[in-house]
C-alpha positions in Angstrom: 212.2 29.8 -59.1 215.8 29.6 -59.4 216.0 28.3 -62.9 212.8 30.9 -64.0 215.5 33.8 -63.0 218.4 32.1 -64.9 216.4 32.0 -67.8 215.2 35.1 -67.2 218.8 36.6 -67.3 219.9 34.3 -70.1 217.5 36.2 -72.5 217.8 39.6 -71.2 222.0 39.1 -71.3 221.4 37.9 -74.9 219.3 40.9 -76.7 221.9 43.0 -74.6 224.6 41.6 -76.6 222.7 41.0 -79.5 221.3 44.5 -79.9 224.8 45.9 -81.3 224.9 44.1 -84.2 221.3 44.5 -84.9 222.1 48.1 -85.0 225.0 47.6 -87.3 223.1 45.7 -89.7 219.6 47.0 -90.1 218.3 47.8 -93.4 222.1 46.2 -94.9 222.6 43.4 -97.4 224.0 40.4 -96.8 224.1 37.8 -100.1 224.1 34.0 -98.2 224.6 31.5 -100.7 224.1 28.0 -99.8 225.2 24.1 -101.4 222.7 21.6 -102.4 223.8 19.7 -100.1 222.0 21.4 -97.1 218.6 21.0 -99.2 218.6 17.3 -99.4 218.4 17.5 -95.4 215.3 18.5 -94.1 216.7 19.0 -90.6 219.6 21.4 -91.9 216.8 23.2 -94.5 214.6 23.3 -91.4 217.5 24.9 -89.7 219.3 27.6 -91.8 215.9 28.8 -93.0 215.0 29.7 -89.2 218.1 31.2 -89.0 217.9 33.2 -91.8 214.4 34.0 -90.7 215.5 36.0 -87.6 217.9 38.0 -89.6 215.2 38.8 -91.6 213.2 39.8 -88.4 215.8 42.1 -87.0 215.7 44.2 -90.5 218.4 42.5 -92.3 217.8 42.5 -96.0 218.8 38.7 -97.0 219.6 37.5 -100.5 219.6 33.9 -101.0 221.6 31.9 -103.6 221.4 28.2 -103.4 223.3 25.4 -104.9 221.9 21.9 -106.5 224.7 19.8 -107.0 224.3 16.4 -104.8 220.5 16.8 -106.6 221.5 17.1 -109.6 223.6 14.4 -109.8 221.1 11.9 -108.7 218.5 13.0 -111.2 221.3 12.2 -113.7 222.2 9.0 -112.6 218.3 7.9 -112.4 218.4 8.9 -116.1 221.2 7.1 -117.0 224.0 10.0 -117.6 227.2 10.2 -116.2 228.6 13.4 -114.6 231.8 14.8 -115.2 233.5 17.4 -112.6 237.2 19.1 -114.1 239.0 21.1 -111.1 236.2 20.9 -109.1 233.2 23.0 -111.8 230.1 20.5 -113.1 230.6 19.5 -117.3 227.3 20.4 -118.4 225.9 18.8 -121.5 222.2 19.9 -123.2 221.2 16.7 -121.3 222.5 18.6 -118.1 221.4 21.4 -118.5 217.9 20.4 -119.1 218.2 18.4 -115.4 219.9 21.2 -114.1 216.7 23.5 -115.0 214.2 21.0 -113.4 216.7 20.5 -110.3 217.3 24.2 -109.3 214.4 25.8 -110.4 211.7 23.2 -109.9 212.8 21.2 -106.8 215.6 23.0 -104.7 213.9 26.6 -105.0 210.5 25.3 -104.6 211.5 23.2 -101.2 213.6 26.5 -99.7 210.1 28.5 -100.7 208.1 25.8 -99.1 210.5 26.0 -96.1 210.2 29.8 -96.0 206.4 29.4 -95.0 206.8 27.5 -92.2 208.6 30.8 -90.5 206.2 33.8 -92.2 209.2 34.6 -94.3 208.1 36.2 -97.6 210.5 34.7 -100.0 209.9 34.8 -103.8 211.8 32.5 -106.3 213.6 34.0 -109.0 216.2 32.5 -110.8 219.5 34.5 -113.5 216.9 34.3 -116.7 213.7 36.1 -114.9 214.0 40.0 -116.2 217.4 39.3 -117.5 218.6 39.4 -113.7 222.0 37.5 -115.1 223.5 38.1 -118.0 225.8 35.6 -119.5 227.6 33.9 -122.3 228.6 30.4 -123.1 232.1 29.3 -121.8 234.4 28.5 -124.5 236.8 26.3 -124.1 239.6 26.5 -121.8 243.4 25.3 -120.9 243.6 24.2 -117.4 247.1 23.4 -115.8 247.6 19.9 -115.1 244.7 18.5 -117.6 246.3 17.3 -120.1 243.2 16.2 -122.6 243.2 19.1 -124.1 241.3 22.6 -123.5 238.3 21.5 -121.8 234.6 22.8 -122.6 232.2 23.3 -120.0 229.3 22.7 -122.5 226.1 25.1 -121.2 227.9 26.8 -118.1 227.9 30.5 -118.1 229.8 33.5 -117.4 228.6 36.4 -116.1 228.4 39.4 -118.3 226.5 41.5 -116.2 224.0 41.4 -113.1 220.9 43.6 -112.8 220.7 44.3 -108.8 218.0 46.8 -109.2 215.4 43.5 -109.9 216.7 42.3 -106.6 216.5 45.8 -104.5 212.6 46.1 -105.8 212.2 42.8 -103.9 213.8 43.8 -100.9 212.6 47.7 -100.7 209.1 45.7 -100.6 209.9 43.6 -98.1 210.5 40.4 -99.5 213.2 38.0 -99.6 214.5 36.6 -103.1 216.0 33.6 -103.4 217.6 32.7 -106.2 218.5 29.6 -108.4 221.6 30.1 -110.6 220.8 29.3 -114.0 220.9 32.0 -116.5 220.7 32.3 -120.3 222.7 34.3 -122.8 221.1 36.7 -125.1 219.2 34.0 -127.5 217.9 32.3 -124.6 220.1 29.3 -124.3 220.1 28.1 -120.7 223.4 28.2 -119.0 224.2 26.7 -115.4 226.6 28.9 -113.4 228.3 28.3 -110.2 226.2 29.4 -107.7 229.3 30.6 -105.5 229.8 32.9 -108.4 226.8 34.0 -108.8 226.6 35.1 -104.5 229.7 37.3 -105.1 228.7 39.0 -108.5 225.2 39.9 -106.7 227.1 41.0 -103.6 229.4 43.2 -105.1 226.2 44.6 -107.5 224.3 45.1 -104.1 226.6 46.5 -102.4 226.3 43.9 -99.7 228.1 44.2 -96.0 228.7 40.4 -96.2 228.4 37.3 -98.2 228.4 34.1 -96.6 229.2 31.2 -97.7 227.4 28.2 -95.9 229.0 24.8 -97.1 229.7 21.4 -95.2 232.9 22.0 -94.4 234.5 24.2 -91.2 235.4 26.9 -93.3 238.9 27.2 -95.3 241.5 24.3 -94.1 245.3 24.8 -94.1 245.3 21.0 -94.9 242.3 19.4 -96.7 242.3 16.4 -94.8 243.1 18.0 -91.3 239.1 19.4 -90.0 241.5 21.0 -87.1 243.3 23.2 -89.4 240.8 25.4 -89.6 242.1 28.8 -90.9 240.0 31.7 -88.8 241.0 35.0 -90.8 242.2 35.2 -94.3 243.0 37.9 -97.2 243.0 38.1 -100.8 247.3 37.7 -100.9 246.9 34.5 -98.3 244.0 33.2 -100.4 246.4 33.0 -103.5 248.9 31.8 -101.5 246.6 29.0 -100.1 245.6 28.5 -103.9 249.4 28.1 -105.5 250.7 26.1 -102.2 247.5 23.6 -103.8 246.0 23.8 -99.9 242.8 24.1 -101.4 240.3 21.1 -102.4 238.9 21.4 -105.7 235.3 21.9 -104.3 236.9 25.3 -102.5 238.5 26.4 -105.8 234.9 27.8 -107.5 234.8 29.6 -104.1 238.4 31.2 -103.7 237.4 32.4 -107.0 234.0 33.9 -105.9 235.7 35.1 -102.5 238.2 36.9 -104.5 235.4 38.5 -107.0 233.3 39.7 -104.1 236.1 41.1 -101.8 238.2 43.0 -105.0 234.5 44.1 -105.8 234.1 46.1 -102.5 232.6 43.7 -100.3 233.9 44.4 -96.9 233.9 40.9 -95.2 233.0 37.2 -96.2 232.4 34.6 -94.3 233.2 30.6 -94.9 230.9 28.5 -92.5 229.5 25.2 -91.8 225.9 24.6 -92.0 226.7 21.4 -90.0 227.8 24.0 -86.7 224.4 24.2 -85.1 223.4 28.2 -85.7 226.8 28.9 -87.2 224.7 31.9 -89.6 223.7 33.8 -85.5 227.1 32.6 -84.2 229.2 34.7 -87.1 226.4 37.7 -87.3 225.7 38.3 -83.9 228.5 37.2 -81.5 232.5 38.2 -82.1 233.2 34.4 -82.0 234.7 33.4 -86.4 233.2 30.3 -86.5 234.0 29.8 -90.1 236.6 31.4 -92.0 236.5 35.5 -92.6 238.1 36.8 -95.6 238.6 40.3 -95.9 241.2 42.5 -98.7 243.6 43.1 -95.9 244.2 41.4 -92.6 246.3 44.5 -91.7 242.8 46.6 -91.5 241.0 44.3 -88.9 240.3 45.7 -85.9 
């Protein structure tokens, strides 16, 4: 009888605790974007989608941006092609960019809608080049510091021109939950792959989002790269340059800083750097005080 009470008290203690934040966040925005990585895993799919299932529940409006890399890469390789990374950011070739389309569009998003059944959550695909939702140009070439090849082009990666957020709010005033692959084209239809970091945090300064949140494999953003225990907890835009020019960050966190930077100097009030591999790291950081990740916000000085 015992243990029926406990449990009892567990639950009720929990929706006490909970029911704060679910007041906070009703009817708000948050833009999650999340790697590849956690796709090939049917375990952690299984897992961040039920998360992301109950913040649906509890009235959050969710946008989801999803990654292909590790997928991509392996499609290649079965082809035959090689795959070249330059301070961190995918070389994308017409080859690429063709693998890239049948990756992100037709496997990852397909598997996360798939996965979005299994929890009654009504997601919809969508990916930068349906209703001209991202608008972008071709890359040209450009110097990096250190590479000493020469300016280096990208081939078929994008940059934003523009994002139209009112495709996105139709979705979620009916209900629905888009999630999004982040391939766009420029205006004669070329494909272009972005960076789906960047793509998060210019939808989540378009939206007008509370958070972003950035699920990725590691703890959130390290002091030392190589030191898991270094975990930094809170973070702002002049520490995140610092971080950048002291060379603390690994080149996979370098598209991110980037796309932190973007979403924060674009007026989103808080992002978040988690681990998918934390079990329920997504309730932990929206429903509990504990930073389980990283939190970047434009000044340290205004946390309370």
């Amino acid at each position: 009888m015992m243990h029926a009470t406990q449990n009892r008290d567990i639950v009720v203690a929990a929706l006490k605790h909970a029911a704060p934040y679910i007041r906070m966040y009703k009817k708000k925005i948050f833009v999650l974007k999340a790697g590849g990585e956690i796709f090939a895993d049917t375990a952690a799919t299984h897992s961040l989608v039920e998360q992301v299932a109950i913040l649906h529940q509890v009235g959050i409006r969710v946008v989801l941006v999803h990654g292909g890399g590790p997928q991509s890469t392996k499609l290649a390789e079965a082809l035959g092609m090689t795959t070249q990374f330059v301070e961190g950011r995918r070389v994308t070739d017409e080859q690429s960019v063709e693998v890239a389309a049948m990756v992100l569009n037709g496997q990852v998003n397909t598997r996360i809608l798939a996965a979005c059944r299994d929890f009654d959550l009504p997601a919809v695909g969508i990916s930068g080049v349906d209703a001209g939702l991202i608008r972008a140009h071709r890359r040209p070439p450009v110097d990096i510091k250190g590479h000493d090849g020469g300016p280096v082009d990208y081939g078929f990666v994008g940059d934003i021109d523009s994002v139209d957020a009112d495709i996105l709010r139709t979705q979620l005033d009916n209900g629905l939950m888009p999630v999004i692959s982040p391939l766009s084209a420029d205006p004669s239809g070329t494909l272009l792959n972005i960076n789906a970091d960047t793509v998060a945090a210019a939808l989540a300064a378009e939206l007008g989002a509370e958070k972003l949140i950035l699920a990725t494999g590691a703890p959130g953003i390290l002091e030392d790269r190589d030191d898991p225990a270094s975990l930094v907890s809170y973070l702002d835009i002049a520490g995140l340059k610092r971080m950048h020019e002291e060379g603390s960050l690994a080149e996979g966190m370098l598209p991110k800083a980037a796309a932190i930077e973007t979403a924060v100097l674009g007026g989103v009030p808080r992002v978040h750097v988690i681990s998918y591999r934390q079990p329920d790291s997504l309730l932990l950081e929206v429903f509990t005080n504990e930073v389980t990740g990283t939190l970047v916000v434009a000044n340290i000085a205004t946390l309370s």
